[in-house]
N, C-alpha and C positions, 0 to 999 in steps of 0.2 A: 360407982360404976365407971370403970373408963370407956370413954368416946376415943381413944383415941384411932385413925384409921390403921385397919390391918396391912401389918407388913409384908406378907406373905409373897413365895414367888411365884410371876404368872408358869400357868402351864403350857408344856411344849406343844404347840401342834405335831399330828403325827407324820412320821416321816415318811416319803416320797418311795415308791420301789425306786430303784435303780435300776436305769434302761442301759442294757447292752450297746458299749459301740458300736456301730455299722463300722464295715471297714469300709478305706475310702480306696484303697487301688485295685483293679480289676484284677493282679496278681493273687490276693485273697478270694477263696474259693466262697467265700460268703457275701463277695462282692455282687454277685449275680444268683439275684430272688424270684426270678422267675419259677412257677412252680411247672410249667411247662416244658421246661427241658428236663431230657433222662435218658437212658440209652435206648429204650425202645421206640421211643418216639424220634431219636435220631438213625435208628436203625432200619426202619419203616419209609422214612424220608429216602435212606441210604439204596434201600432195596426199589424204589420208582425210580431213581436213576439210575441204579445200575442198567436194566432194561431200557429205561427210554433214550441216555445215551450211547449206548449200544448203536441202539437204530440208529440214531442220528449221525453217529461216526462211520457204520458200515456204507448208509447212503450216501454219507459226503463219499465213501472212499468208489462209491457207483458212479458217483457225479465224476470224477476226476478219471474216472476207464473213459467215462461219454465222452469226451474231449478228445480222445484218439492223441494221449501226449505223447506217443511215439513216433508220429508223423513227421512233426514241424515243430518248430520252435515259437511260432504264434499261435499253437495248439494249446501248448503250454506254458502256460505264465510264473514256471517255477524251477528256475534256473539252478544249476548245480546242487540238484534235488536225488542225487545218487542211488541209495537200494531203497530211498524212502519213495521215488515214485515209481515201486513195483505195482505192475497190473496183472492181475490171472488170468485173460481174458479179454479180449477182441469184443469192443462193444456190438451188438445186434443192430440188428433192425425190427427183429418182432419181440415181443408184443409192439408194435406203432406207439404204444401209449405207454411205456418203461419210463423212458426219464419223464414223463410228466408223472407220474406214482410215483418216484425214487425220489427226486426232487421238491415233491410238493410234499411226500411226510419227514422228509430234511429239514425241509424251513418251517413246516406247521408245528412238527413235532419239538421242534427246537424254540420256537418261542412260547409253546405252554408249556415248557418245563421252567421259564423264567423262575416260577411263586414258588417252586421246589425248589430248586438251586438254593434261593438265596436262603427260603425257610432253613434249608439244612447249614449254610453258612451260622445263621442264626445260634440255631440248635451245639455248635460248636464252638461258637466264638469262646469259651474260658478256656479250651484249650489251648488255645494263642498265646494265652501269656499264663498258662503254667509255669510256675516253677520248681525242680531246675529245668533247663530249657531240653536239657537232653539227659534219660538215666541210664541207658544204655545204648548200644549197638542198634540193638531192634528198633526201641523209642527213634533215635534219631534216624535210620531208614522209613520210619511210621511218617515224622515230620517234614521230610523230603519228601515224600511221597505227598502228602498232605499241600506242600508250598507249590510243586508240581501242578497237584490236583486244581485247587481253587485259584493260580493264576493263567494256568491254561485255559480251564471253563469258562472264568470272567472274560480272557481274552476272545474268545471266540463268539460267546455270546455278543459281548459289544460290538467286535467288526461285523459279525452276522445280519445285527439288526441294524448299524449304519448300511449296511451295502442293499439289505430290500427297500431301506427308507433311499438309497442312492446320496445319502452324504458321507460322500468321501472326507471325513476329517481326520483319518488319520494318516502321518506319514509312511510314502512306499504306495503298492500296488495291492489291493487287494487279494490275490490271487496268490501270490508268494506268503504274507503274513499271515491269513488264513488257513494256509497247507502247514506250514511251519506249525502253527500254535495249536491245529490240530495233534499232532504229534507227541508235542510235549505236552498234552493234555492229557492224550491216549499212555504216553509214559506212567504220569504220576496215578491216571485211573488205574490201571492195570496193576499197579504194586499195592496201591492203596487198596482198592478190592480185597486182594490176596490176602493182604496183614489184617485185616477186618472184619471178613466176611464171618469168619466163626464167630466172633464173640457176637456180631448183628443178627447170624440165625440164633444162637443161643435166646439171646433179650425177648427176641421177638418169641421165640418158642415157651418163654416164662411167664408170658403173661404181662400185665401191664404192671411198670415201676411204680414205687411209691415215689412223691414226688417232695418229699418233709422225713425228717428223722421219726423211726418208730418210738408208738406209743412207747414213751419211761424212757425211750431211750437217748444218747446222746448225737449230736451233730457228728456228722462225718460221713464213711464210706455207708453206701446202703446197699442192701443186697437184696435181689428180687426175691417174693415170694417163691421159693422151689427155683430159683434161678441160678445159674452158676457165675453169674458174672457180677463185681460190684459197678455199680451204678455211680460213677465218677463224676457223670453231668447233672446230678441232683443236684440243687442247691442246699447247705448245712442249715439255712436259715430262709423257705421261702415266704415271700408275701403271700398275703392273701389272693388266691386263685379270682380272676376276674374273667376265666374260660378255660376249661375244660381240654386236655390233650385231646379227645374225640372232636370237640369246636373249634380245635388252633387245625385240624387235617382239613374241616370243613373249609378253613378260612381258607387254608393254600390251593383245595380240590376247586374251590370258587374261582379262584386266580385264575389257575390254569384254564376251568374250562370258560374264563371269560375270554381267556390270551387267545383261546381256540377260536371263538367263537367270531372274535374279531379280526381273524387272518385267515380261517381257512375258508372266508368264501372268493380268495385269490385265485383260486384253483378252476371257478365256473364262470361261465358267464351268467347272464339274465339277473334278477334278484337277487340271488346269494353274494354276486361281488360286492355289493350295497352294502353288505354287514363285515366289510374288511376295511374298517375303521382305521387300522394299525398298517394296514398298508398304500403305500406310496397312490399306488393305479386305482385305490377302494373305492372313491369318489368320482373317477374321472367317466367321462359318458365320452366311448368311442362313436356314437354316433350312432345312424342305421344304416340302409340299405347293405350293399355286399360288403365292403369294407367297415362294415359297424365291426369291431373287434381291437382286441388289444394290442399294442405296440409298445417296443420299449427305447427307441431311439427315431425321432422326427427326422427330413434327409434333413433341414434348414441345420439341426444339430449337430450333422457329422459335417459338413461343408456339400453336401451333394444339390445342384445348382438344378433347376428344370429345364434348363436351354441345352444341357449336356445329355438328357435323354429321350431328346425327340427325333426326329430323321435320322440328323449326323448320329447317333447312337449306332454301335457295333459291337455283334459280341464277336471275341475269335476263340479259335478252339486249336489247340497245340498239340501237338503228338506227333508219334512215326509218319503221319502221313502229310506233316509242317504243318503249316499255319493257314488254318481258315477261314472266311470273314464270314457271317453273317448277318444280315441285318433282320430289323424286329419281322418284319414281313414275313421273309425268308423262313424263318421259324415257323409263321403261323402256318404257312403251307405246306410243315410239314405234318408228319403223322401226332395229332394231340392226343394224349390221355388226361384221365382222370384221378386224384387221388383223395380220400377223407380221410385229408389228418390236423392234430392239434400243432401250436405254438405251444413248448414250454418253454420256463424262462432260468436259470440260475439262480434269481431272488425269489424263485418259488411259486409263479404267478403261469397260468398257464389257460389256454382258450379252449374251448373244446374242438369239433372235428368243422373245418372249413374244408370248401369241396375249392380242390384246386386244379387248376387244366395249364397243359404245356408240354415240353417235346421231353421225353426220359432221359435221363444221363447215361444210359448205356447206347442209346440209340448217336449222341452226341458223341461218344466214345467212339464208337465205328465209325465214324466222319474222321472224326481223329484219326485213325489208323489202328485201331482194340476193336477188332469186328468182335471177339469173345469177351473183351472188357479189360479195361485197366488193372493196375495193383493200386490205383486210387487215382486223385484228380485233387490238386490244387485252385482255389478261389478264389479270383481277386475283383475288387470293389470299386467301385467310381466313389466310395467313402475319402473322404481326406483325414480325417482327425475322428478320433476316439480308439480304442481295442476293436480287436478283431474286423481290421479293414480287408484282411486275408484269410483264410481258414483252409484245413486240408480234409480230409471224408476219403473212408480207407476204401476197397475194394468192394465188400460185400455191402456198402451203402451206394455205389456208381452201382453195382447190378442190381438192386434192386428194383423192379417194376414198375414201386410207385415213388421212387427218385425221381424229381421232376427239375428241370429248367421252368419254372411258374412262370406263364404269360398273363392271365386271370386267376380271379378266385370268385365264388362264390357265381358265377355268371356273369362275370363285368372282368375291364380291365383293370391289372392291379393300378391302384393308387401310388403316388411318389412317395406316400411314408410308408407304403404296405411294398415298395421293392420294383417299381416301374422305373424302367423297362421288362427287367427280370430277374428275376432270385431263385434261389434254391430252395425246396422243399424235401426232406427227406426225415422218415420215419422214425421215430424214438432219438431222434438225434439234438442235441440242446440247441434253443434258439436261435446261439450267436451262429454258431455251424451254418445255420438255414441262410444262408448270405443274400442280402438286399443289395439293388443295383449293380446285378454281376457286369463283369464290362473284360473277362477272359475265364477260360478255364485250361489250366495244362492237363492234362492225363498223361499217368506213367511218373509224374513229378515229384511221387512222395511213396 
């Protein structure tokens, strides 16, 4: 018998599948596994902005009539601004409460579209680094439009929500760089729209994309169920789904209405400002009795001193009929009314109605020399430093009724940060307009 050991050769273990490379550059369309992206999910995104920047652009373009930039040059803070600062339209004075509405769904509306914006940034990012970078004519007007689109919107967003939180970090004036990058915002949306809009109603009208290559079939272009459009933002290769396109709208509809939730009690006072967490005034306690209310410049801040609005204080008044002095007294003696109205502010924050008493600007006018009233009245400030130490307020705001010279509010005399000695009160008209420690008025001046 042989013993001797078997020579035999061992056997192979069996072999490994062979795992597909991931590609490693984002230019490869299989780079990006999310199964969450697709056109209708980007189209859906595309269609809330359409509409909610809309609003936002029409009411900044409200906000920018409320200014009266055809006045003055300290009306308007956007210099050699040509047919782009066309207005239709002589701001009002009624409704009393317009730019607080205009204003407050400008700035509310625009920070809960924050979670949309970027989500849809999101939802397109492989189009960035498609290649080639241009295939035609169209494609590359699609991508100008596109470069337009999403650096105007970032722009604006960012200066929007530095200027309510009030830090100014970026170089320049706010007032200028925000009108401007409005524009080129409104450029690139406007083209962008146009070249888009069909295949987004199309997507959206087909029902929801598949989000993975069909059963058997291979990686590549996918086509909706009954849809006419291919589906370019699927991924050829995606991961495994860890939510649902119905739970990625939830996640953004959350955002938004947190963004809301936490800025739009800017607009009220009492409890509700308590939940504007996100903004600047959210926390601050103006305090109570008459002057409990919001403010958005202290005097100590602009340089206005207490010593300069006591006795020696004077207002004068300019017009055909020269120059008139009054002192605070003199005012009180004469005819006072009444008026209930709000603070609004341009960062979006506004009071509700304070009852305010003092002499009317029209009555002020006819001192001046406009027994029937001005073509408007310039405003100037015992402010030294900050914007709008001057302001101008066109005709049909001097005739108005409840245009006031404010000596008090709420029953009491104004306070030094509330515009003591005296300030301007006038209807629908944006905060800065409402001029504190006035110290002349010209009529006829503008």
């Amino acid at each position: 018998m042989d013993h001797r050991p078997s020579l035999s050769k061992p056997s192979k273990s069996p072999a490994l599948p062979r795992l597909p490379r991931l590609p490693r550059l984002p230019t490869d369309p299989g780079f990006w596994r999310s199964p969450v992206r697709g056109v209708r999910f980007t189209a859906v995104l595309g269609l809330v902005l359409l509409m909610g920047l809309t609003l936002v652009f029409v009411t900044g373009l409200l906000s920018y009539a409320a200014y009266n930039p055809d006045l003055a040059s300290v009306n308007d803070k956007t210099p050699d601004r040509g047919w782009l600062g066309f207005y239709l339209f002589d701001w009002p004075t009624h409704p009393y409460w317009l730019y607080r509405l205009t204003q407050g769904f400008h700035v509310t509306v625009g920070i809960a579209l924050i979670p949309v914006v970027l989500a849809k940034l999101w939802s397109v990012i492989p189009r960035f680094f498609a290649l080639p970078p241009v295939k035609s004519v169209a494609h590359a007007l699609e991508r100008i439009s596109l470069l337009l689109l999403v650096g105007g919107v970032l722009f604006e967003l960012i200066t929007g929500v530095l200027n309510i939180q009030l830090d100014y970090l970026f170089p320049g004036s706010f007032y200028p760089l925000h009108f401007y990058g409005a524009w080129v915002f409104f450029a690139g949306f406007v083209a962008h729209a146009a070249l888009k809009m069909p295949k987004a109603l199309a997507a959206i009208r087909s029902g929801e994309l598949r989000s993975g290559p069909p059963p058997g079939g291979e990686p590549g272009a996918y086509r909706a169920p009954g849809g006419p459009a291919d589906d370019d933002l699927a991924s050829p290769r995606p991961a495994p789904p860890t939510v649902s396109r119905r739970g990625a709208f939830a996640v953004v509809g959350t955002g938004s209405l947190f963004m809301l939730l936490t800025t739009a009690g800017r607009s009220f006072d009492g409890p509700l400002r308590r939940t504007a967490l996100l903004a600047p005034h959210g926390w601050e306690d103006p305090g109570s009795g008459p002057s409990g209310f919001q403010i958005n410049k202290t005097a100590a801040s602009v340089g206005v001193r207490a010593a300069e609005t006591t006795d020696g204080w004077r207002l004068t008044l300019s017009g055909p009929a020269g120059d008139v002095t009054l002192s605070r007294a003199q005012l009180l003696a004469m005819a006072q009314h009444t008026s209930e109205l709000p603070i609004a502010c341009v960062e979006g924050w506004s009071t509700s109605n304070q009852s305010w008493r003092g002499v009317r600007l029209r009555d002020l006018a006819a001192l001046a020399g406009y027994p029937d009233g001005p073509p408007g009245v310039f405003v100037e400030s015992l402010q030294r430093r900050g914007s709008f130490r001057t302001g101008a307020l066109r005709d049909n705001q001097v005739r108005d009724g409840r245009s006031l010279l404010a000596l008090q509010v709420n029953g009491a005399d104004l306070s030094l940060d509330h515009g003591f000695p005296a300030r301007i009160i006038v209807p629908a008209a944006p905060g800065v307009l409402n001029t504190k420690w006035v110290t002349k008025l010209t009529f006829g001046a503008v």
